[in-house]
C-alpha positions in Angstrom: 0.0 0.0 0.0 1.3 3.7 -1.1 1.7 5.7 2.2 2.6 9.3 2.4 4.7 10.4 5.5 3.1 13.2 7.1 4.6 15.5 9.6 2.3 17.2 12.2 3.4 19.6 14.9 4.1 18.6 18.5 3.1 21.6 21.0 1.1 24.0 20.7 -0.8 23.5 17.9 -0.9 19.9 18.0 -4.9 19.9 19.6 -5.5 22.3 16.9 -4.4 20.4 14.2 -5.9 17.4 15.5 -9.1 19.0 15.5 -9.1 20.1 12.1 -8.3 17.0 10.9 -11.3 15.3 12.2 -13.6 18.5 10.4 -11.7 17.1 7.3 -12.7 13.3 7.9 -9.5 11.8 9.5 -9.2 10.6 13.2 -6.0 11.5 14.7 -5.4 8.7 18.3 -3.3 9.7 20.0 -1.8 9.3 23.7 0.2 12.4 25.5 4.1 10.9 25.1 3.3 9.5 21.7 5.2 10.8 19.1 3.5 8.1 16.8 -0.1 8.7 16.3 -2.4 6.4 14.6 -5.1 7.4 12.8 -8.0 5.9 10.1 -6.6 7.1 7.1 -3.9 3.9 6.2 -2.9 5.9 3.2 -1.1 8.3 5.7 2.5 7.5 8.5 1.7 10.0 11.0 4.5 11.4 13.0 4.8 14.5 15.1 7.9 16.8 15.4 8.2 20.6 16.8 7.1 23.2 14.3 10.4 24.7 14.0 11.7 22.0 13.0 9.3 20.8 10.5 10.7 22.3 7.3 14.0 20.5 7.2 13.3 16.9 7.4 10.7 17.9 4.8 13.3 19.2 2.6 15.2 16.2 3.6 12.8 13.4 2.4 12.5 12.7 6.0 8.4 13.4 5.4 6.7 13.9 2.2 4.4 16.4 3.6 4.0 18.2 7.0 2.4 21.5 8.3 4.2 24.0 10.2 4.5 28.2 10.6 5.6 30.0 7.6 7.5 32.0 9.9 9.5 28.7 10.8 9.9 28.0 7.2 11.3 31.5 6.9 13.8 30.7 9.6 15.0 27.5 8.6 15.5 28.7 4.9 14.3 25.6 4.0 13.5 24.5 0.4 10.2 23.3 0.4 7.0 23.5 -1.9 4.1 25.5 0.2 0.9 23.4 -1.2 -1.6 26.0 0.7 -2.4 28.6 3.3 -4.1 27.1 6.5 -5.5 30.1 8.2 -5.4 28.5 11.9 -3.1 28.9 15.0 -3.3 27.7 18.8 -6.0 29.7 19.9 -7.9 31.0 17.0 -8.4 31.3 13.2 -6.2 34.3 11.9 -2.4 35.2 11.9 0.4 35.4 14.6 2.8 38.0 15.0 6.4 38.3 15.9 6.7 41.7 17.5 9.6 43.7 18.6 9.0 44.7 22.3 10.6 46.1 25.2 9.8 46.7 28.8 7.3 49.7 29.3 9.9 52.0 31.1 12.5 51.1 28.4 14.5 54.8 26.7 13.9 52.7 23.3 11.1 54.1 21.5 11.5 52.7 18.2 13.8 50.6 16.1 16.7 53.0 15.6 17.1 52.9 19.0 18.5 49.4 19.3 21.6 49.9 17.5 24.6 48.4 19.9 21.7 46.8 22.1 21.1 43.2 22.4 18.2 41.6 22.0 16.9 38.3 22.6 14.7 35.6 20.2 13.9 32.3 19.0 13.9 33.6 15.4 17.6 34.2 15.0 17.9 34.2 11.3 14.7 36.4 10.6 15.5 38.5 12.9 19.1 39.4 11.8 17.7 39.9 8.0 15.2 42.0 9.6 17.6 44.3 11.0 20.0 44.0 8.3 16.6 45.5 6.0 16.5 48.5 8.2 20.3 49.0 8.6 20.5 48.6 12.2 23.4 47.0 13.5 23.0 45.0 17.2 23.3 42.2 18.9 20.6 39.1 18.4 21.2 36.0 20.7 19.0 32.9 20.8 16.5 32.4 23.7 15.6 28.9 24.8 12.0 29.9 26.7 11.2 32.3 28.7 11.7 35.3 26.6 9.7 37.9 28.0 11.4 38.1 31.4 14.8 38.8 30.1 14.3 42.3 29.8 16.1 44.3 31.5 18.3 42.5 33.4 20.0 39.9 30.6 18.6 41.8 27.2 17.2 45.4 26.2 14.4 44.1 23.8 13.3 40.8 22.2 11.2 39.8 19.5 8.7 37.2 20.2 5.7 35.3 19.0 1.7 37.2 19.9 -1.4 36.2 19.4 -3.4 38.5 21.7 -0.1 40.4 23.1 -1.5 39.8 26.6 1.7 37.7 27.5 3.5 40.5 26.5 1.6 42.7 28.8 1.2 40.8 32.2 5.2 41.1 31.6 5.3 45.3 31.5 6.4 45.0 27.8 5.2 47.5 24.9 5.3 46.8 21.3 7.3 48.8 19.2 7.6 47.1 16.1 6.1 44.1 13.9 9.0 42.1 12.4 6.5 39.0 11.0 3.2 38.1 10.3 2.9 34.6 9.8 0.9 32.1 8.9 0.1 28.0 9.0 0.9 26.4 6.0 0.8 22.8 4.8 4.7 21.8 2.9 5.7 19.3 0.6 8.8 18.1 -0.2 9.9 19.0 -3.7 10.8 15.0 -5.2 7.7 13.8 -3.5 5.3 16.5 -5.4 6.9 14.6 -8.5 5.5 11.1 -7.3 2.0 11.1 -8.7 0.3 9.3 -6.6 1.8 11.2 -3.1 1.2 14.7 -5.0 -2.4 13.8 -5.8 -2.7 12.7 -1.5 -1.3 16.2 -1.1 -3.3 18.0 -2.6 -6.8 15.9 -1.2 -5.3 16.8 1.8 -5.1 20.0 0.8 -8.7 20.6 0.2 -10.3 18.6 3.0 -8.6 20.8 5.5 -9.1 23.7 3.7 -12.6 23.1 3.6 -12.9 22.2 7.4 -11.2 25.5 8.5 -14.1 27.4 6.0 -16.8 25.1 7.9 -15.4 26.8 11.6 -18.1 29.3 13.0 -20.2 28.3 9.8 -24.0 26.4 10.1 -26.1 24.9 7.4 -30.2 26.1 8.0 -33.1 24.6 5.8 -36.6 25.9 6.7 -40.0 25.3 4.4 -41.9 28.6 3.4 -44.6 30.1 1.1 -43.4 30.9 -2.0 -44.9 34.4 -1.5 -42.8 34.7 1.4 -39.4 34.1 -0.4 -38.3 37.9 -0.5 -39.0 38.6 2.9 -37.1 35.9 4.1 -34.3 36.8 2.1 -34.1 39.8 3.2 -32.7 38.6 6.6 -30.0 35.6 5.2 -26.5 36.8 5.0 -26.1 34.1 2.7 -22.2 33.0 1.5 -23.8 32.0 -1.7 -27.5 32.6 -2.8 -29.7 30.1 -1.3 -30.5 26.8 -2.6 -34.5 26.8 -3.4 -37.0 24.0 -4.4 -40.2 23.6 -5.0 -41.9 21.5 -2.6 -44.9 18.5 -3.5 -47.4 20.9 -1.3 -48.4 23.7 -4.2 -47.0 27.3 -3.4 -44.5 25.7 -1.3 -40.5 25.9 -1.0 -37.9 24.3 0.5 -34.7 26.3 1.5 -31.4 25.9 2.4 -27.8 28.7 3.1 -25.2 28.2 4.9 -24.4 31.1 6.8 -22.4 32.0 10.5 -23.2 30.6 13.7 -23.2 33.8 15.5 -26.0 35.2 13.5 -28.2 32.7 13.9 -30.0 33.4 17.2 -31.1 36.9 15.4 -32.4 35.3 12.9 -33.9 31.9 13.6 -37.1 33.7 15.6 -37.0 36.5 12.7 -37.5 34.0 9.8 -40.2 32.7 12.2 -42.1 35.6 12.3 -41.7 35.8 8.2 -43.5 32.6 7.9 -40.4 29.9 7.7 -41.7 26.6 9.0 -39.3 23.3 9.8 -36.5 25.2 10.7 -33.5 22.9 11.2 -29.8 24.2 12.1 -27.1 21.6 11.4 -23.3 21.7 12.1 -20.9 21.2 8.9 -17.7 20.0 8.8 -16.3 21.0 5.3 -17.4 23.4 2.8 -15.7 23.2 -0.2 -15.5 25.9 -3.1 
């Protein structure tokens, strides 16, 4: 049987991915020290490695496929093919930052500033290109954790990863500066994209997850309704799409069905009600594919 060798991240988006992977119809098992997880796709060798290191043994054949940050591709320099844009990260659906900060009390007031200071980061290599673009010449040492609370005593500034920057502020730092916005992407390794078979798995994969992160937030809702009723009750679906309509066996009748966001549906369930839609029914999706 073909397999392809899939790498997945360890940390912290490993629930994440997990969980997008069983929107897109594959079951992830897996037990807390396993670095081996089995799952009901047999087409697929499941192994999980840190994101920042996920682009190299991808370049090196080591996995035909894996997903990882595009900011950690940017700091590996790897050479690897990026198949697609996954739009998800630990604790929500949209981009993470790496921000230049420094502590709240901190002379340093913008970027210029930091010329013969140090400054402390996980993203060495970006970083150094970063300051190189600007022409800023200082000192950039690799953190191992901890970041934030090495300023002041051990750094003047560092440049770290943000979601909702409120690390950054339970630790007295202020941004100054954004150095990258990044993105999770799914990567394939360049020989393996020639392999038809492994390059057409890829690219399934590729559209079953992208599908499941569209279905996030998203509900399908069918309701029955006059047909004299139909422009009224459109006039309250902020449809992704126009509806689907059919006529039903009962004359004058229609059937109706939009996908639209879960967050809008309390306002409007009870206001198609009142417009005369009848057998309401609000279902969950799991992909929805363009």
């Amino acid at each position: 049987m073909n397999k392809l060798k899939l790498g997945l991240p360890k940390g912290s988006l490993q629930e994440t991915t997990f969980e997008l992977f069983k929107k897109a119809g594959i079951k992830i098992f897996s037990s807390a020290r396993s670095y081996f997880p089995s799952c009901d796709d047999e087409e697929l060798e499941i192994m999980l490695v840190r994101s920042q290191e996920m682009a190299k043994y991808v370049e090196d054949g080591v996995f035909d496929a894996g997903i990882t940050g595009c900011d950690w591709i940017c700091e590996s320099g790897a050479d690897v093919k990026e198949v697609c844009e996954l739009l998800y990260a630990k604790s929500g659906f949209r981009p993470v930052r790496w921000v230049l900060a420094v502590p709240n009390n901190s002379k340093i007031k913008k970027l210029k500033d930091l010329k013969g200071k140090r400054i402390a980061t996980e993203l060495v290599n970006v970083v150094k290109k970063y300051l190189a673009k600007n022409k800023v010449k200082a000192d950039v040492e690799f953190s191992w954790g901890a970041t934030e609370a090495k300023t002041p005593a051990l750094v003047d500034a560092i440049v770290e990863l943000t979601e909702t920057g409120s690390s950054l502020r339970a630790n007295n730092l202020k941004i100054i500066d954004e150095v990258l916005i990044s993105t999770t992407r799914l990567i394939a390794n360049r020989t393996a994209v020639k392999d038809q078979w492994k390059r057409k798995k890829i690219e399934n994969l590729s559209i079953l997850l992208k599908g499941a992160l569209e279905a996030f937030g998203m509900v399908g809702l069918k309701m029955n309704l006059k047909e004299s009723d139909i422009a009224k009750i459109m006039d309250v679906l902020p449809a992704l799409k126009r509806p689907t309509i059919s006529r039903l066996t009962v004359p004058g009748w229609m059937a109706l069905e939009v996908i639209l966001e879960e967050k809008t549906v309390k306002q409007i369930i009870p206001e198609l009600k009142r417009r005369g839609a009848e057998g309401i029914i609000e279902y969950p999706l799991n992909k929805v594919i363009y």
